[in-house]
PAVEX-513318 format. One record per atom (N, C-alpha, C, CB): x, y, z; residue in three letters. Coordinates in steps of 0.1 Angstrom, whole numbers, plus 2048, in hexadecimal, padded with zeros to 3 digits. Each point is the difference from the previous one (the first is absolute). Glycine has a CB too. Layout:
! residues N
XYZAla ...
! end
This chain:
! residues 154
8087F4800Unk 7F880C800Unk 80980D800Unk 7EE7F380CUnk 81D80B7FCUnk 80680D800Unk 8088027F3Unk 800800819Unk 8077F57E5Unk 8028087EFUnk 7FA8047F9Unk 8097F77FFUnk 7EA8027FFUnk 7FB8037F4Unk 7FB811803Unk 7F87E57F9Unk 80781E817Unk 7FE810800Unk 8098097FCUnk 7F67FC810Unk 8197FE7F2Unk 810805800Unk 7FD8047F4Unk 8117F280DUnk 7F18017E6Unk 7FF8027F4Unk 7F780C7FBUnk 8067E8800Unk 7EC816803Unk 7F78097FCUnk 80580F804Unk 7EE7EC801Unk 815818808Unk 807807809Unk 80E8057F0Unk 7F77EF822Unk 81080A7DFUnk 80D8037F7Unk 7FB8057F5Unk 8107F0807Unk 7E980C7F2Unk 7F97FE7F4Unk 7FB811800Unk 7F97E2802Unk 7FE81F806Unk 7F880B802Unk 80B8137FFUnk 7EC7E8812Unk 81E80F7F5Unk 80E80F803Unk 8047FF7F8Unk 809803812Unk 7F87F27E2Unk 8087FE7F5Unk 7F780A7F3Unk 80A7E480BUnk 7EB81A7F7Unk 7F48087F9Unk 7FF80E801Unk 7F57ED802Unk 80D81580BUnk 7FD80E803Unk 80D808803Unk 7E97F9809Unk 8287FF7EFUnk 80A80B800Unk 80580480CUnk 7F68067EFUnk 8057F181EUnk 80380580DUnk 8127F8800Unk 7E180180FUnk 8287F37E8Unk 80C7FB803Unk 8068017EFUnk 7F87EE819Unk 8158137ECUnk 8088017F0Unk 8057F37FEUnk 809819800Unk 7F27EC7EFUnk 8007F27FBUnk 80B8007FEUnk 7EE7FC7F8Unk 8177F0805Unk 80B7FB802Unk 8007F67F1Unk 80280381EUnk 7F47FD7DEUnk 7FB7F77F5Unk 7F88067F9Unk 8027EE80AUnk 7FB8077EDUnk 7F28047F3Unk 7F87F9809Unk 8088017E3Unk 7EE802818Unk 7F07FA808Unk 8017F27FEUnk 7EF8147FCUnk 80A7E480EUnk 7FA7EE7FCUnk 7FF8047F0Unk 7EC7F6818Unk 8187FB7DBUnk 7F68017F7Unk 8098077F4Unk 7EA800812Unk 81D80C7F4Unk 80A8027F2Unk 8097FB7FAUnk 7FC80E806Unk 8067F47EDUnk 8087F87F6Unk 8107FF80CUnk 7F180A7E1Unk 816800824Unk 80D7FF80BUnk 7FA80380CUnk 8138097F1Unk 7E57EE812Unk 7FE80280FUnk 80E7F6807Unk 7DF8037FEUnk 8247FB7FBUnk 8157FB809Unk 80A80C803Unk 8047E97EFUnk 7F881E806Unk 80680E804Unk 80080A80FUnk 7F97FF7E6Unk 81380181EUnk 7FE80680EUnk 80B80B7FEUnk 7F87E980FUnk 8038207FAUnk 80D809803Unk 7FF80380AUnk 8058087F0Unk 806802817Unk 80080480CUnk 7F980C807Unk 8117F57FAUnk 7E580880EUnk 7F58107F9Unk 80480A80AUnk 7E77F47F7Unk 82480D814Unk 80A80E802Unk 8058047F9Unk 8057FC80EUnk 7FD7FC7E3Unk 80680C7F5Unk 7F78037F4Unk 8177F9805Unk 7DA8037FAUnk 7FC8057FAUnk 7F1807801Unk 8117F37F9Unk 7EB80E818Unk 7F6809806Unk 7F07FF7F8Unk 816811808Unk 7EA7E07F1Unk 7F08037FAUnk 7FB7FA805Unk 8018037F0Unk 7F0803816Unk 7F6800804Unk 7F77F37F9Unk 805819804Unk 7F67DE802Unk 7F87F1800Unk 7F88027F8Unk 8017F9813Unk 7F48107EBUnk 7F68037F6Unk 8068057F3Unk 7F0806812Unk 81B7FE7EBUnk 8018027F4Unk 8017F57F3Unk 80981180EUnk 7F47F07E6Unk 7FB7F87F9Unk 8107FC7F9Unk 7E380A7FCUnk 81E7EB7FEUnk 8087FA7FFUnk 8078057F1Unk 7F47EE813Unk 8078177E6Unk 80A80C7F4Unk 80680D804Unk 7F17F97EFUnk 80A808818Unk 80480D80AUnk 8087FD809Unk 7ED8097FEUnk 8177EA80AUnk 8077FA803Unk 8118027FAUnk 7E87F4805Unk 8188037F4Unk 8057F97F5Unk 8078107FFUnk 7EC7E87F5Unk 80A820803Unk 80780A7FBUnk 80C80B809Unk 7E97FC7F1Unk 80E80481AUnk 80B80A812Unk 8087F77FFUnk 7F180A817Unk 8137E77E7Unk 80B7F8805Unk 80C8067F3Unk 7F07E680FUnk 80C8197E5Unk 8068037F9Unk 80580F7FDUnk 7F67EB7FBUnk 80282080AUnk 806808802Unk 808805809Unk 7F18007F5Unk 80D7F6814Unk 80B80080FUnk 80E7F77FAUnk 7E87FE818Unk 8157FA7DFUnk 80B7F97FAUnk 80A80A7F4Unk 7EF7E7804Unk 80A8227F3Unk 80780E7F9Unk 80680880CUnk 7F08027EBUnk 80E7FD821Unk 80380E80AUnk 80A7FB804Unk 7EC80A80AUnk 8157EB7FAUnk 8067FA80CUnk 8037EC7FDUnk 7EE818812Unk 81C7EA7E5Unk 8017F07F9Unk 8067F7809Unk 8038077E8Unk 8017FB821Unk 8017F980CUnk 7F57F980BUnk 81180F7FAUnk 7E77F6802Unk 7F17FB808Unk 7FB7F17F8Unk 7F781D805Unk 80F7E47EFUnk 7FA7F17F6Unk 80A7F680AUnk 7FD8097DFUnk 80B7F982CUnk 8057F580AUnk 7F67FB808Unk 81480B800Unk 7E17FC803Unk 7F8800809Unk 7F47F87FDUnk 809813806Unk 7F37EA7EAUnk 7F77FA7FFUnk 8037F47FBUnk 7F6812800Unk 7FF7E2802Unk 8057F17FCUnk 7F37FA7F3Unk 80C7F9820Unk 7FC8027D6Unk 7F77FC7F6Unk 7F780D7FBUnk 8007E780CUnk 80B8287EFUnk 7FD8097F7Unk 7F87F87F4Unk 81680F808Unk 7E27FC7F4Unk 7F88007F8Unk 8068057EEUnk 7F080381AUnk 80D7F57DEUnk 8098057F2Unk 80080E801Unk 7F87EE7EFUnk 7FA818812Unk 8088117FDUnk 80480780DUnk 7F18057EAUnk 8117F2825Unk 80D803807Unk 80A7FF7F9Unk 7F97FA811Unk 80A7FF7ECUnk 80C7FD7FBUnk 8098097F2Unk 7F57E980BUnk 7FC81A7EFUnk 7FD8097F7Unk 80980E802Unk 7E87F57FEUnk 81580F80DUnk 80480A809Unk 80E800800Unk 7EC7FF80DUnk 8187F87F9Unk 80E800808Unk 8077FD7F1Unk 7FC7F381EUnk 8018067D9Unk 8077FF7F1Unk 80280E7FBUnk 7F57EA7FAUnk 801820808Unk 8008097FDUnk 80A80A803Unk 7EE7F77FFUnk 81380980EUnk 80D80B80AUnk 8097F77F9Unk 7F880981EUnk 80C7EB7E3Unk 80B7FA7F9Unk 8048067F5Unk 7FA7EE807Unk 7FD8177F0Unk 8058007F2Unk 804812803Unk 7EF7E87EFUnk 80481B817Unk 807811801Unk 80D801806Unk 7E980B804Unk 81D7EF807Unk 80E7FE805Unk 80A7F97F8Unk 7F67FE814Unk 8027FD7E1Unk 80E7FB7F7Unk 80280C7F7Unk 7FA7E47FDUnk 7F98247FCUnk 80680B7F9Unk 807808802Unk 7F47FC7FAUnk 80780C814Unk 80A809806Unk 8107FD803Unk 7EB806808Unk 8147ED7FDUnk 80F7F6804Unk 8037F87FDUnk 80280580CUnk 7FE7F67E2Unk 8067F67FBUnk 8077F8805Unk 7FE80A7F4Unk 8007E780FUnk 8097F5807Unk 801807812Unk 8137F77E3Unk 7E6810822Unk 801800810Unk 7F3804804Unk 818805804Unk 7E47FC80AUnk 7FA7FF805Unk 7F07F87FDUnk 812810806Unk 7EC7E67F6Unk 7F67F9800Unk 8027EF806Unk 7FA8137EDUnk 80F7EC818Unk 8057F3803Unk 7F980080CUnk 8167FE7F5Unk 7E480E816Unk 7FA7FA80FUnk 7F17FC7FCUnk 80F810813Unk 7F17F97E3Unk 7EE7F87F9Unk 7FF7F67FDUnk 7F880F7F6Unk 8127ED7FCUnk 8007F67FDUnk 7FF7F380AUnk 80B80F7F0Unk 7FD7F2818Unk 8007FB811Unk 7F1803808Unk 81C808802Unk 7DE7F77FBUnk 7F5802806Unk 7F27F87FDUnk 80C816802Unk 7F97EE7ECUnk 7F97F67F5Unk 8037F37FFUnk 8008107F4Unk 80A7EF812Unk 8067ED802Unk 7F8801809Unk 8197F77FCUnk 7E980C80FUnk 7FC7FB80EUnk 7F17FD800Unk 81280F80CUnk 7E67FA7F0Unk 7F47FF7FCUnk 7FD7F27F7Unk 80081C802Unk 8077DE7F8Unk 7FD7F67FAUnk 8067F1803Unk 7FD8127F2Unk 8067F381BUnk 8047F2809Unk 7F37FB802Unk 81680780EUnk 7E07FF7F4Unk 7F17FD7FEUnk 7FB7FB7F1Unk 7FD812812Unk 7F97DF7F7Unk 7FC7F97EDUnk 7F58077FAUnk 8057E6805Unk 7F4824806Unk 7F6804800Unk 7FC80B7F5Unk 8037F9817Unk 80A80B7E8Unk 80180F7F8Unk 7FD7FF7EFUnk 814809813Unk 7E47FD7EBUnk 7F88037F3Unk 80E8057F8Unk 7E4808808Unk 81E7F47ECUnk 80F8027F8Unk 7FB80F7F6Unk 80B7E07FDUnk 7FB82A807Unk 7FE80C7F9Unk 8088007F5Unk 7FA80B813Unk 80F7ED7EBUnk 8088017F3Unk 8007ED7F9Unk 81281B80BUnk 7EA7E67EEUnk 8007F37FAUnk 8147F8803Unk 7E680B7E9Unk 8177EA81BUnk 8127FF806Unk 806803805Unk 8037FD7F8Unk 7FC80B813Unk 803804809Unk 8087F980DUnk 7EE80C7F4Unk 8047EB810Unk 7FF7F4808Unk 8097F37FDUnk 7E980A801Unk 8177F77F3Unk 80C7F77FDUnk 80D800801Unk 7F37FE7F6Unk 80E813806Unk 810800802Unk 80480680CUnk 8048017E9Unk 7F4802820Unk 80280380DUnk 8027EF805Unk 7F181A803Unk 8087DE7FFUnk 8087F2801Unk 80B7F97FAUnk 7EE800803Unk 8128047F2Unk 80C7FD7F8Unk 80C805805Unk 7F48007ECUnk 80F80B817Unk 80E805808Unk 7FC80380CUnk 80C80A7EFUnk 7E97EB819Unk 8027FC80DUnk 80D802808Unk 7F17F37F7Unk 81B807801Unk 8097F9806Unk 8108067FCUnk 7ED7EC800Unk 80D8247FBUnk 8098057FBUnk 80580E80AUnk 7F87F47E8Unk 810815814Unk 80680E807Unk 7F68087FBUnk 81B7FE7FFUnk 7E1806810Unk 7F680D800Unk 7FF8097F6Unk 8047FF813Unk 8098047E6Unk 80380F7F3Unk 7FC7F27F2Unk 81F81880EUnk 7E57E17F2Unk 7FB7F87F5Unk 7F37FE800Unk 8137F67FEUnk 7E680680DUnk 7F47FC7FFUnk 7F580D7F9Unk 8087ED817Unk 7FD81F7F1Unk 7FD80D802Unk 8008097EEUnk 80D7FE81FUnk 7FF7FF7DCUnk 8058037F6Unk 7F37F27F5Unk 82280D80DUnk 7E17E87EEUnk 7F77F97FCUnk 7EE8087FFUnk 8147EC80AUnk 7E6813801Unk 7F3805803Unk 7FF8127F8Unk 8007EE81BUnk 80C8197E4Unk 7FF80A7FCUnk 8038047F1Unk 802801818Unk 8027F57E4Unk 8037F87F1Unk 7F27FE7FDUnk 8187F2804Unk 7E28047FFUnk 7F07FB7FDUnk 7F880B7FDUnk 8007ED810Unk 8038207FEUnk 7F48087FFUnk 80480E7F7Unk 7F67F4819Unk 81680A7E1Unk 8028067F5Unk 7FB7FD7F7Unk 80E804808Unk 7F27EF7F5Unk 7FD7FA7F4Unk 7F17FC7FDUnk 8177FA803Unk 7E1808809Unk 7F08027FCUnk 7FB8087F8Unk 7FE7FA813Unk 7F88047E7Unk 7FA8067F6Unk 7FA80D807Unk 7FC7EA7F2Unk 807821807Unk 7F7808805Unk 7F4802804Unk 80A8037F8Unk 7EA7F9801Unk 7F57FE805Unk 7FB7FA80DUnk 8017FF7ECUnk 8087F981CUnk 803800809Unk 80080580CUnk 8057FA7F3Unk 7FC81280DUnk 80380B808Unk 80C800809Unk 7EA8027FCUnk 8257F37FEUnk 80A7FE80AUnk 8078077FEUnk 7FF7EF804Unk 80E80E7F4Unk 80C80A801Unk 8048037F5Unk 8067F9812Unk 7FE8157E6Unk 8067FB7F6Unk 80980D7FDUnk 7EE7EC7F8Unk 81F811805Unk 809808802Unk 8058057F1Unk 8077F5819Unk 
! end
């Protein structure tokens, strides 16, 4: 009995925006998707494109926050590819390697939706290799994606 009040109870604060959300609602296509919701302050009632969209604009501000979430969403990831590529133009061959680093890590998870076709693969593939190679490889690929894409292209 008392759960089912608890629940109804959670349910109800969860509806009315009273706790920040940490997820997508029961039922959505990435309801595996979690992040850490001290770094991204959204409110429980908000709808889940609107969601989606504050995480990713908190991911252009602040590309260090894509640490915080688990099983990103393609156009998370969208995001963080994005600062990548603007950090490659401004600084050819530097600073994009802690993202890049971020984008692995994120895919130590089987969970994660592949924002770039092969991606997933060759992040396993140099599993077992030096961080700058592995790093260097992944940034090879996302050069070499098609535009339409919306990944990298130099």
């Amino acid at each position: 009995m008392n759960s089912t009040i608890l629940a109804w109870l959670k349910t109800l604060s969860r509806i009315c925006g009273f706790e920040t959300a940490d997820s997508f609602p029961p039922g959505h296509p990435y309801a595996r998707t979690r992040w850490e919701a001290a770094y991204f302050d959204i409110a429980s009632d908000v709808k889940p494109d609107e969601i989606e969209r504050r995480i990713c604009a908190a991911i252009a501000n602040t590309p260090s926050v894509f640490a915080y979430i688990t099983n990103p969403t393609p156009r998370m990831q969208r995001a963080l590819l994005n600062v990548i590529h603007d950090r490659l133009r401004r600084q050819p061959g530097a600073g994009a390697t802690d993202l890049v680093l971020l984008l692995i890590n994120a895919y130590a998870s089987d969970h994660v939706t592949e924002a770039v076709p092969g991606l997933r693969a060759l992040i396993c593939n140099t599993e077992h290799e030096d961080t700058n190679l592995r790093v260097h490889a992944i940034l090879e690929l996302l050069v070499g994606t098609p535009r339409g894409l919306d990944v990298i292209d130099m």
